[in-house]
TORKOL-4160 file (C-alpha; in steps of 0.2 Angstrom, whole numbers, padded with zeros to 4 digits, m for minus):
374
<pt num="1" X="m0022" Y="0149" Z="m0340"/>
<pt num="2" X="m0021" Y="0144" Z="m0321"/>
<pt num="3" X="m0038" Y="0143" Z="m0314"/>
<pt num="4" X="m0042" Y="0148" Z="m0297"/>
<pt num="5" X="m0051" Y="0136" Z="m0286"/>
<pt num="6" X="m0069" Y="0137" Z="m0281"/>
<pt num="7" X="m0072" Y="0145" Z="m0266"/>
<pt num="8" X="m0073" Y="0131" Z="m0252"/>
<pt num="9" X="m0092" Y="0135" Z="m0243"/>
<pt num="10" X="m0091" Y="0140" Z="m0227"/>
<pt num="11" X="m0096" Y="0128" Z="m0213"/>
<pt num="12" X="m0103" Y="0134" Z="m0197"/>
<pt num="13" X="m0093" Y="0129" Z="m0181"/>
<pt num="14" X="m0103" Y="0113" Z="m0169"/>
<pt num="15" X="m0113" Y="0121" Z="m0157"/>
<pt num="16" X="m0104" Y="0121" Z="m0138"/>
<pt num="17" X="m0108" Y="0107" Z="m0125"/>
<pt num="18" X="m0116" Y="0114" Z="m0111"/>
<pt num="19" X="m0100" Y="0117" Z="m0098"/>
<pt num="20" X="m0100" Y="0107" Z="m0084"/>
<pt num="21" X="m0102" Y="0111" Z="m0065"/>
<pt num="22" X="m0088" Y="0119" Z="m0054"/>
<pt num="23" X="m0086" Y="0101" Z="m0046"/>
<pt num="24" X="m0090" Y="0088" Z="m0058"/>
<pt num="25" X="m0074" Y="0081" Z="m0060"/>
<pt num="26" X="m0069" Y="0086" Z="m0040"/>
<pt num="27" X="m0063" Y="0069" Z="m0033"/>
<pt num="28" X="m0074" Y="0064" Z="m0017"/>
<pt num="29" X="m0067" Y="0063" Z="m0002"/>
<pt num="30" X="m0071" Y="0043" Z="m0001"/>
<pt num="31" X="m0060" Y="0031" Z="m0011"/>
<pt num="32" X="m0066" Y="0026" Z="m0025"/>
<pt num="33" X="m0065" Y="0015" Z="m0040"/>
<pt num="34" X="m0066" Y="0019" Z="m0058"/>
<pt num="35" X="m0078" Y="0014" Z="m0070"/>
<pt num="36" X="m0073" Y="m0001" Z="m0083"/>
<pt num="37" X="m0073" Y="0003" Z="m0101"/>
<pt num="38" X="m0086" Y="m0008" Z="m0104"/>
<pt num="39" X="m0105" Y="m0004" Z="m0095"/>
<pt num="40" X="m0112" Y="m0021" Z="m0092"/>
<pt num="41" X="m0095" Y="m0031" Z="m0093"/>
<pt num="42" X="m0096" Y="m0046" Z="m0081"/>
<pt num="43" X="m0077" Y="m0043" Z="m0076"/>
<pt num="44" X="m0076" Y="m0044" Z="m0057"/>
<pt num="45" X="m0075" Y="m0027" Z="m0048"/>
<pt num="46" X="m0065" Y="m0024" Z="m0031"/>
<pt num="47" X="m0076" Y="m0020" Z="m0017"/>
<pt num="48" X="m0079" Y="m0002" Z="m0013"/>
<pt num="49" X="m0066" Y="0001" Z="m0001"/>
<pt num="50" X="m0071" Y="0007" Z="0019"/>
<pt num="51" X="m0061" Y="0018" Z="0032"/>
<pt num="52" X="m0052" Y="0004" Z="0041"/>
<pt num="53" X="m0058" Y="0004" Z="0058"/>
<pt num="54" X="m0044" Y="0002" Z="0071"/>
<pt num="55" X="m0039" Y="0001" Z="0088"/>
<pt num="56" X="m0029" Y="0012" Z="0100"/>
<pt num="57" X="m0016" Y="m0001" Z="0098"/>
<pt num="58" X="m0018" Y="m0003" Z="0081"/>
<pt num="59" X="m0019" Y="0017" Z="0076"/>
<pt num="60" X="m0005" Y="0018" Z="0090"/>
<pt num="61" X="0006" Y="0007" Z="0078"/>
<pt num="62" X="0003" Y="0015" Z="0063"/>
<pt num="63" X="0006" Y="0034" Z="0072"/>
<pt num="64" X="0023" Y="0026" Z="0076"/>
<pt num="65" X="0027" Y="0021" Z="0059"/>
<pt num="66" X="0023" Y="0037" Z="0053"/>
<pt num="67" X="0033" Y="0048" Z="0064"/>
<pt num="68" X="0048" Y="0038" Z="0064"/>
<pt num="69" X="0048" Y="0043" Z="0044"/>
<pt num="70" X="0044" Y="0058" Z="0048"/>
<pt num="71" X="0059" Y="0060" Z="0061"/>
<pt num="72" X="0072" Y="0050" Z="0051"/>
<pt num="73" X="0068" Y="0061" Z="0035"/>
<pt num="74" X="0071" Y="0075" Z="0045"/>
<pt num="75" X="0087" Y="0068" Z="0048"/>
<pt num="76" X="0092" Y="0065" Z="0033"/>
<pt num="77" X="0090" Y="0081" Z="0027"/>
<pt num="78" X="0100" Y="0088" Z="0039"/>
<pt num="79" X="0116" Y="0077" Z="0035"/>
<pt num="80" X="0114" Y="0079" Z="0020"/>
<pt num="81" X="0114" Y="0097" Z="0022"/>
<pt num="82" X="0133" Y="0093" Z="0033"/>
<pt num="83" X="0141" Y="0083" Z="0017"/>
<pt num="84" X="0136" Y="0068" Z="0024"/>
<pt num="85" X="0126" Y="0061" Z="0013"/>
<pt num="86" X="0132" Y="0062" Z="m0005"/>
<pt num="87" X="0123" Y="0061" Z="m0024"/>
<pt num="88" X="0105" Y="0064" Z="m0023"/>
<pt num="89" X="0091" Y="0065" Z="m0010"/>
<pt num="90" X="0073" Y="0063" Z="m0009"/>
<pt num="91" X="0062" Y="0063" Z="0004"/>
<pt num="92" X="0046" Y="0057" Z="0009"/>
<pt num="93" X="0039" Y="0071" Z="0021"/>
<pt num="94" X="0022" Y="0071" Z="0019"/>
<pt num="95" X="0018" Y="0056" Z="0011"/>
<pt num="96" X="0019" Y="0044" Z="0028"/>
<pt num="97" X="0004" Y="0038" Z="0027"/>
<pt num="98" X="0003" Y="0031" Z="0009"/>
<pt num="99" X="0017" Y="0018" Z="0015"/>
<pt num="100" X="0013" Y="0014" Z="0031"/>
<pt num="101" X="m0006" Y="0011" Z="0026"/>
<pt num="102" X="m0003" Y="m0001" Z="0012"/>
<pt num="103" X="0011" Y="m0008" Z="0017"/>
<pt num="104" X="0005" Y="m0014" Z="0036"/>
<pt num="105" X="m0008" Y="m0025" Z="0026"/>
<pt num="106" X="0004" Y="m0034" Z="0015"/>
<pt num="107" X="0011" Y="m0051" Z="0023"/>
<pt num="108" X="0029" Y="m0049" Z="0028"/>
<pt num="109" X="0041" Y="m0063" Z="0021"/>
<pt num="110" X="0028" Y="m0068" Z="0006"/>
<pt num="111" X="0023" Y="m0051" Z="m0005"/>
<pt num="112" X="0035" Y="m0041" Z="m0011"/>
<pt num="113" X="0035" Y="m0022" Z="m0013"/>
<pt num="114" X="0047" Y="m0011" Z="m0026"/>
<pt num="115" X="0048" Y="0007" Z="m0029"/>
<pt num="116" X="0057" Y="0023" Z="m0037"/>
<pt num="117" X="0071" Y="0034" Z="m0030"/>
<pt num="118" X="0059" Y="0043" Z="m0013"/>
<pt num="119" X="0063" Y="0024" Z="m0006"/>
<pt num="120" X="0068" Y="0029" Z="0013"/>
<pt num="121" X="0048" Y="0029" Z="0021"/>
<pt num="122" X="0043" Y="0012" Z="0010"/>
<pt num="123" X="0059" Y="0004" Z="0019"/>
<pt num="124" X="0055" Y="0010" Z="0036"/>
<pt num="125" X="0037" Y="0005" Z="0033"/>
<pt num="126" X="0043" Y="m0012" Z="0029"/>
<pt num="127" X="0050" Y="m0015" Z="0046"/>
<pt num="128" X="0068" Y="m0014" Z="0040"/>
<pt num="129" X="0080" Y="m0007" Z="0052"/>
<pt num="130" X="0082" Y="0012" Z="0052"/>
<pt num="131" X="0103" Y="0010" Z="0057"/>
<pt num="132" X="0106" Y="0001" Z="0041"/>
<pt num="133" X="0096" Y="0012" Z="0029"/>
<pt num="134" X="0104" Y="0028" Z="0038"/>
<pt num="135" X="0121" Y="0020" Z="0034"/>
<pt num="136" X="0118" Y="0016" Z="0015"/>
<pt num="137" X="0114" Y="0033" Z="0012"/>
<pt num="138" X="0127" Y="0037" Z="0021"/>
<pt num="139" X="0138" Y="0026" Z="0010"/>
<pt num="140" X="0146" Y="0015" Z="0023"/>
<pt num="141" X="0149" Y="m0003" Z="0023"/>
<pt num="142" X="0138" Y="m0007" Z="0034"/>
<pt num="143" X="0122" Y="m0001" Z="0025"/>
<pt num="144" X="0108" Y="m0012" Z="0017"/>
<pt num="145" X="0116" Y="m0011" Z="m0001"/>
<pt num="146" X="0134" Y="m0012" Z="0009"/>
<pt num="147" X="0135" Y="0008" Z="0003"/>
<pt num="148" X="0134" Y="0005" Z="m0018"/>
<pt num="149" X="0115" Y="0010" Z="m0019"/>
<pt num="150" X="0117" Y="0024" Z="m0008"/>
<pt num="151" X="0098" Y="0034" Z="m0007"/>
<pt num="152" X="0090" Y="0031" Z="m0023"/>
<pt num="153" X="0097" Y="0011" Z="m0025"/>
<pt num="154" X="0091" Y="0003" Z="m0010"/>
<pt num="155" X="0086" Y="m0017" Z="m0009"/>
<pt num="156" X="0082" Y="m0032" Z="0002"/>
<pt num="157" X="0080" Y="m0048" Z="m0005"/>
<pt num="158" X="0077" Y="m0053" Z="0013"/>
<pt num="159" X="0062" Y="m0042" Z="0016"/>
<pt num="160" X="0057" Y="m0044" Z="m0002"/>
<pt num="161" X="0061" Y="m0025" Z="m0005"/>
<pt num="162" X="0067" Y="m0024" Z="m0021"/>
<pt num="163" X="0072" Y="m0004" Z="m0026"/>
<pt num="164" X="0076" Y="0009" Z="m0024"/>
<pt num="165" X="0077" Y="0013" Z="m0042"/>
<pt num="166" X="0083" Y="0028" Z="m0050"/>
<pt num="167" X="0077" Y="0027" Z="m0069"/>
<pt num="168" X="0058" Y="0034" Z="m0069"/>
<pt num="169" X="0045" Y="0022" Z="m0072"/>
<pt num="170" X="0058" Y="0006" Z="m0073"/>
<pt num="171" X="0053" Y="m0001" Z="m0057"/>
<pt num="172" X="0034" Y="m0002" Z="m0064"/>
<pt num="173" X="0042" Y="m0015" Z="m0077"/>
<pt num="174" X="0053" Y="m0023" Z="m0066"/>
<pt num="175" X="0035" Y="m0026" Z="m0054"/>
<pt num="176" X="0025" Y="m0033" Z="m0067"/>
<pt num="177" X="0042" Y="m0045" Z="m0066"/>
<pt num="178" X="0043" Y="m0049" Z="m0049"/>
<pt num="179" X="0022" Y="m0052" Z="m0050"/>
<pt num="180" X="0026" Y="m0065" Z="m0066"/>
<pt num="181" X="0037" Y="m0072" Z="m0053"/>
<pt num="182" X="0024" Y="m0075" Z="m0037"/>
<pt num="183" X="0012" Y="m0082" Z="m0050"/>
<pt num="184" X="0023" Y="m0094" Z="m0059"/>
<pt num="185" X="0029" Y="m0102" Z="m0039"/>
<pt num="186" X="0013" Y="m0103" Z="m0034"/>
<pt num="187" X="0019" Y="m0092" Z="m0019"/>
<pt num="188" X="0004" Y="m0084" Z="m0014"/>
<pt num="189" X="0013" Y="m0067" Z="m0013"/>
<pt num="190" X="0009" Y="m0049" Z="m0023"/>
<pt num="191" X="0018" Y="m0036" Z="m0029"/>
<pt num="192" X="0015" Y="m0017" Z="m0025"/>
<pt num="193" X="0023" Y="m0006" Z="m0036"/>
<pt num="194" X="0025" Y="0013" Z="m0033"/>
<pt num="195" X="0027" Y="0027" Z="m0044"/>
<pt num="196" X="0023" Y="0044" Z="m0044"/>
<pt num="197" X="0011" Y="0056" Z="m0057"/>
<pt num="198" X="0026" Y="0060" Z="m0067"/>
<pt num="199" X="0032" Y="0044" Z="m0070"/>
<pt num="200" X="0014" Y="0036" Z="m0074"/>
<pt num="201" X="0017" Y="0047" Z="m0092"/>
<pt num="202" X="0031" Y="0035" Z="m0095"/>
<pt num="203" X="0027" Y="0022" Z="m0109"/>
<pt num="204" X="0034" Y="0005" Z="m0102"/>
<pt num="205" X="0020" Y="0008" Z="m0089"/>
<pt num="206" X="0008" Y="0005" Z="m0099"/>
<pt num="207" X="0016" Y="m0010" Z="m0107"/>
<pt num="208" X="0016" Y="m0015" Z="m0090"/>
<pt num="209" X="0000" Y="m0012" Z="m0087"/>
<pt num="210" X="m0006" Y="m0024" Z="m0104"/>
<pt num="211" X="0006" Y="m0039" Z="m0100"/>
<pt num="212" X="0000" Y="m0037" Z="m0081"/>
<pt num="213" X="m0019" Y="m0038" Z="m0087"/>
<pt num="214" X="m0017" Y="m0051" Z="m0101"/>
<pt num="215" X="m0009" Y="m0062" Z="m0089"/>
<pt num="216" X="m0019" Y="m0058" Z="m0073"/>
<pt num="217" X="m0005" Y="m0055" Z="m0063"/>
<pt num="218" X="m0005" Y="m0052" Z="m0044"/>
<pt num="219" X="0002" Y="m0034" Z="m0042"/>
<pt num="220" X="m0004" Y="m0016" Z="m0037"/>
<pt num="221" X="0001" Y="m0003" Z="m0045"/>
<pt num="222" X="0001" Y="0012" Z="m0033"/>
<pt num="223" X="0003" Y="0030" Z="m0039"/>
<pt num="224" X="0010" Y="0041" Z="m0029"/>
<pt num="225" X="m0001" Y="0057" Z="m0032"/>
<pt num="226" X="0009" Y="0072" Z="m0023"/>
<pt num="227" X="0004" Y="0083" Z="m0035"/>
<pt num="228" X="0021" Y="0088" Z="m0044"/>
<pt num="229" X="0030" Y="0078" Z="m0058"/>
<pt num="230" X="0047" Y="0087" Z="m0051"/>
<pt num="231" X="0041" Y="0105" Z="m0055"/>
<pt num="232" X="0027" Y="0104" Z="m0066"/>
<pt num="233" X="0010" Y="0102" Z="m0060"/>
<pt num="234" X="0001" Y="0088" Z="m0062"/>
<pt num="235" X="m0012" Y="0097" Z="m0072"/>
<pt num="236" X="0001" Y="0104" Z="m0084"/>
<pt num="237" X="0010" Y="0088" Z="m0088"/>
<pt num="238" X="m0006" Y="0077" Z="m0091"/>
<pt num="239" X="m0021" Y="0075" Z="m0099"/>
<pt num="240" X="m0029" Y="0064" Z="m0089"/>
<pt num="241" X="m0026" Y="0070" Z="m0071"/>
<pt num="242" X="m0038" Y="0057" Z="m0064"/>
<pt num="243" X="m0023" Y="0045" Z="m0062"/>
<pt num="244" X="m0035" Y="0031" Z="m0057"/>
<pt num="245" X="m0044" Y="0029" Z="m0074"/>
<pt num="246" X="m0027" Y="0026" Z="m0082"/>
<pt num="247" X="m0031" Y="0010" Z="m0081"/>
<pt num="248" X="m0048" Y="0007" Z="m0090"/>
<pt num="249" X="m0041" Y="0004" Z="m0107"/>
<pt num="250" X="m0032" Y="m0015" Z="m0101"/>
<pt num="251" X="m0049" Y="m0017" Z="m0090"/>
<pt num="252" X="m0039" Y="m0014" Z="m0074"/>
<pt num="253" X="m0051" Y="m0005" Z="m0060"/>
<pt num="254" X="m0042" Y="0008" Z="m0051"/>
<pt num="255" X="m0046" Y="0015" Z="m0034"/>
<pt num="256" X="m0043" Y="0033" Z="m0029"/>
<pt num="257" X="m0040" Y="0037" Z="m0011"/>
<pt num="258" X="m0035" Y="0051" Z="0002"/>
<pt num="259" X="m0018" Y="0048" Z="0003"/>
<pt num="260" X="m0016" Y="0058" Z="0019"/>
<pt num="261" X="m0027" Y="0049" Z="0030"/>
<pt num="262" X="m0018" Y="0033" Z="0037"/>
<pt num="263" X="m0034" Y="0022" Z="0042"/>
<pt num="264" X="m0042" Y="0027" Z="0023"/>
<pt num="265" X="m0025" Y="0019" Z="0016"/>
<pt num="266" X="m0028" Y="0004" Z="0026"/>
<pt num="267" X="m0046" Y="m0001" Z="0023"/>
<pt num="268" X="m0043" Y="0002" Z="0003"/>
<pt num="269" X="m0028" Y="m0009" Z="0004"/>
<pt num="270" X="m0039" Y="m0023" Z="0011"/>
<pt num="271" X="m0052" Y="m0022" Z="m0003"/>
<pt num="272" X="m0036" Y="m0020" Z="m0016"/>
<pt num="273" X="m0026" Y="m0036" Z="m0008"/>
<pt num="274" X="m0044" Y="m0047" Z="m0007"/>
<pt num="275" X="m0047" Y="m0043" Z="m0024"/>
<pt num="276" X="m0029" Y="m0047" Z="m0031"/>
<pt num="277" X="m0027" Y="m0063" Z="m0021"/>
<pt num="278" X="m0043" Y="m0069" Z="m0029"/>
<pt num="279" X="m0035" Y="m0073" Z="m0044"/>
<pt num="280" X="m0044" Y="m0057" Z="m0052"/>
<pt num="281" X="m0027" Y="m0051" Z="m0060"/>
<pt num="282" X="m0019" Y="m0031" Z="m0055"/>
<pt num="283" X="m0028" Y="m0019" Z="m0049"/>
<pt num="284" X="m0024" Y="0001" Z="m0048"/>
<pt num="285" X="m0024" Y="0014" Z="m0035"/>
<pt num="286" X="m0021" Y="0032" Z="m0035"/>
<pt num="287" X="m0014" Y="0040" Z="m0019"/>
<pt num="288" X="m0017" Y="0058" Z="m0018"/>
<pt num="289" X="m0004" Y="0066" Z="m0006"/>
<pt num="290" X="0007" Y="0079" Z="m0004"/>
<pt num="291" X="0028" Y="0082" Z="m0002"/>
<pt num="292" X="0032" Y="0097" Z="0010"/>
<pt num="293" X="0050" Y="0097" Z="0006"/>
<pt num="294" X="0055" Y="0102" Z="m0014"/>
<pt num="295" X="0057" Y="0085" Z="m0026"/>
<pt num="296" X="0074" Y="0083" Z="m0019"/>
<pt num="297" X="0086" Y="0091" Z="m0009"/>
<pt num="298" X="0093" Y="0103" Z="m0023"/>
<pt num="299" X="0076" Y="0106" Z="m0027"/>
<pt num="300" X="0070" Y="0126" Z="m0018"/>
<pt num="301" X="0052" Y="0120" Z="m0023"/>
<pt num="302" X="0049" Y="0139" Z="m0029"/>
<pt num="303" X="0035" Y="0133" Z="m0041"/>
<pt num="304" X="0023" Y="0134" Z="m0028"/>
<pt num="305" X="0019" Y="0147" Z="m0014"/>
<pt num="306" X="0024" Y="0146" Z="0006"/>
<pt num="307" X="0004" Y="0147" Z="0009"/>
<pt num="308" X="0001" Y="0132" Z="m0001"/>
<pt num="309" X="0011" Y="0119" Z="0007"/>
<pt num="310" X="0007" Y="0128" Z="0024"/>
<pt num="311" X="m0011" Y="0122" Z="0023"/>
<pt num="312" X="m0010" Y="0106" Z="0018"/>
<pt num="313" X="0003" Y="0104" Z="0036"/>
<pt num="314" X="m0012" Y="0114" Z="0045"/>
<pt num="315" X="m0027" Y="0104" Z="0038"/>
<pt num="316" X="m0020" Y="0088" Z="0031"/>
<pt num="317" X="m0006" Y="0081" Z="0041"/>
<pt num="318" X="m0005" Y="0063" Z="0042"/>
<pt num="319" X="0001" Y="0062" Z="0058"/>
<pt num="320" X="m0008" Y="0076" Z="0066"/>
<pt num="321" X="m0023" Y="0070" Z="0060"/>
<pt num="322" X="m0017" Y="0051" Z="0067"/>
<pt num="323" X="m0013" Y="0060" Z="0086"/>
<pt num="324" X="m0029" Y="0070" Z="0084"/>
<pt num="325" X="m0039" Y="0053" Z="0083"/>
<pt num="326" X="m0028" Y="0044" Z="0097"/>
<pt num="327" X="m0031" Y="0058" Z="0107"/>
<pt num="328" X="m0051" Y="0054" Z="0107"/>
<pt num="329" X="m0047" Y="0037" Z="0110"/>
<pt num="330" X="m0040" Y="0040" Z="0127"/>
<pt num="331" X="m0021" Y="0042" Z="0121"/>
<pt num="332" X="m0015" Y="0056" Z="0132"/>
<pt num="333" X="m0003" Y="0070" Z="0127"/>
<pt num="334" X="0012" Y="0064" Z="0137"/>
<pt num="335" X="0010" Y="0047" Z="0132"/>
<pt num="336" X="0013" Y="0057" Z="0113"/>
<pt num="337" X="0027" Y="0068" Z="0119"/>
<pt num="338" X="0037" Y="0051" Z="0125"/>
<pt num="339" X="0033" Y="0042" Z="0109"/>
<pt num="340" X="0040" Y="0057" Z="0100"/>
<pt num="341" X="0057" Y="0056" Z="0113"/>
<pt num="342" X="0060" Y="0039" Z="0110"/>
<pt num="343" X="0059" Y="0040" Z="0090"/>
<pt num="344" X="0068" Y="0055" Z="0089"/>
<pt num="345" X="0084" Y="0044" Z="0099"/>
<pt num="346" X="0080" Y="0029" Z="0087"/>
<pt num="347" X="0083" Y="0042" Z="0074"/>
<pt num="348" X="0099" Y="0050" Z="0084"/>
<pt num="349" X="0106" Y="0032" Z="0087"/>
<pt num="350" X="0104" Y="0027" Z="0069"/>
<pt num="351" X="0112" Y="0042" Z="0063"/>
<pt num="352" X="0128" Y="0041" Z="0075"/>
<pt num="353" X="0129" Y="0021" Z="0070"/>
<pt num="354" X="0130" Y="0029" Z="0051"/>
<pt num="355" X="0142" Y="0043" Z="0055"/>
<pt num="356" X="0155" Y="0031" Z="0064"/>
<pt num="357" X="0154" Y="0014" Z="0053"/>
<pt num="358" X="0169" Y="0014" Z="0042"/>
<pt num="359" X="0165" Y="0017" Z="0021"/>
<pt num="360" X="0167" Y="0002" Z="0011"/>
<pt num="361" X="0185" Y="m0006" Z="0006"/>
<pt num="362" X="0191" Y="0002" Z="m0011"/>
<pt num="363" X="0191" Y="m0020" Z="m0015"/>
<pt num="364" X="0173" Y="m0020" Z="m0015"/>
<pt num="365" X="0173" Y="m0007" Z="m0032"/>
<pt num="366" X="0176" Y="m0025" Z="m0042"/>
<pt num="367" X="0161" Y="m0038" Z="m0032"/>
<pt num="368" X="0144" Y="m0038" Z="m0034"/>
<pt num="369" X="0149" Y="m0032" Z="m0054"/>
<pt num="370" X="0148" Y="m0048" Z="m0063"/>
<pt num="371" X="0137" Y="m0065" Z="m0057"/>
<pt num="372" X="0146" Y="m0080" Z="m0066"/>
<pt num="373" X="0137" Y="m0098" Z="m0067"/>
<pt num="374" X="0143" Y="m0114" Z="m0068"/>
């Protein structure tokens, strides 16, 4: 006879925590820097970061910077939209102001910098010239990568800009690499490696992220918050949307800061760099901005609504918010409008010098394939 099993007693669900307030987890509107895993653990700490306070000249510089992105993005868009520029295409609209803010701290010639396929702004940023970036997505001969790398593959051993890369996540590998490097020269230098919510999910990041801590390498790993991973919204596609706590678990502090406002980039790059250079091993920062145009430019970006990406251009501008602070600082309003003319013929210049320089020789399909040593 089969015997039927004794009734399992019923157990009573656990009470509910009490729900927490509408802005407990809102981020504030001040960097800041996560809390370590460990209370009490004696493992140094950056500094708390502080709005960097700068000159006319310097604020001037970095407006500049920013709208000459601005300008050449626009550009791009528009040859791309004639043919001109082939294979795919992602632009940094929007996000000026994470670039030019960390990357106007780093020291030219000595740390290196290396990010995904939105590449263009980090280039510009780096000083490199706009002619040769417009002619490599162009795919000329004359461009940066001689017109192989086209807008995703861009490099620079020169400038110590290395990608430009298309696979999402590799470059955060290929970082913790180039960091291995600077620390085993004794050069001094740091990497920063950039890569967006979407590819902070990937695993090799966090195998970069224990080697890095394990053996205290000097690199920043900049996430690149705009909001979407592609299409998805961040808080769809992860967990943990506080990017900047990602990583706690290999005791790596992390800094989380106002990605649209140039002079807060700046002042938390200066805490990130003087905490890095001291031997103290990476360190992580979480960049909240925002991409006006759609992830690239087959992308309609119909997953979010006209009105949304209208206010962040009315309230969160980088660059308006830069000209709004020059403005105050005596900066007049024709003095803008010439800037604004002379970019915008850097731009045209750069553009022209890409349209009329001749596409690479057929020959050059069979170099730079296969390095052979002796």
């Amino acid at each position: 006879m089969v015997k039927t099993p004794a009734a399992k007693p019923v157990r009573k669900p656990p009470a509910k925590a009490p729900a927490k307030s509408a802005d407990a987890d809102a981020p504030a509107a001040k960097a800041k820097s996560a809390v370590l895993p460990e209370e009490g653990s004696n493992h140094p700490r950056p500094r708390d970061p502080q709005r960097h306070e700068a000159t006319a000249d310097e604020l001037l510089h970095f407006y500049k910077e920013m709208l000459l992105i601005r300008r050449f993005e626009e550009r791009a868009g528009q040859l791309y939209g004639l043919g001109l520029i082939g294979g795919f295409c992602h632009l940094y609209i929007g996000q000026e102001a994470v670039a030019v803010g960390l990357q106007s701290a780093l020291t030219p010639g000595k740390d290196s910098v290396i990010t995904g396929y939105r590449d263009h702004g980090h280039m510009l940023a780096y000083g490199i010239d706009p002619k040769v970036i417009m002619a490599e997505l162009t795919g000329r001969g004359a461009g940066i990568s001689r017109g192989k790398g086209g807008s995703m593959h861009m490099f620079s051993t020169e400038h110590k800009f290395y990608g430009g890369h298309g696979i999402v996540g590799a470059q955060v590998a290929l970082g913790a690499g180039l960091a291995f490097g600077h620390k085993y020269t004794e050069d001094g230098g740091v990497c920063m490696a950039y890569f967006g919510d979407g590819a902070a999910n990937q695993g090799q990041v966090y195998e970069s992220f224990n080697m890095a801590a394990l053996w205290k390498l000097p690199i920043i790993f900049v996430i690149e918050n705009n909001g979407y991973a592609m299409g998805t919204k961040v808080s769809r596609s992860s967990a943990e949307t506080e990017f900047y706590r990602r990583g706690d678990s290999f005791r790596i502090p992390g800094m989380q800061v106002n990605g649209m406002d140039v002079l807060e980039v700046r002042g938390a790059a200066e805490a990130a760099l003087e905490y890095v250079r001291g031997g103290n091993g990476p360190l992580l920062m979480e960049l909240k901005t925002y991409r006006y145009r759609g992830h690239s430019m087959s992308d309609p970006a119909k997953y979010r609504s006209r009105e949304e990406v209208q206010n962040m251009k009315d309230n969160s501008d980088p660059i308006e918010a830069a000209k709004a602070e020059l403005l105050k600082m005596g900066v007049s309003e024709e003095a803008m409008k010439t800037i604004d003319k002379d970019i915008r013929k850097l731009v045209s210049e750069a553009a022209d010098f890409a349209e009329t320089s001749p596409e690479p020789d057929p020959s050059d399909l069979y170099t730079d394939v296969l390095v052979e040593q002796y």
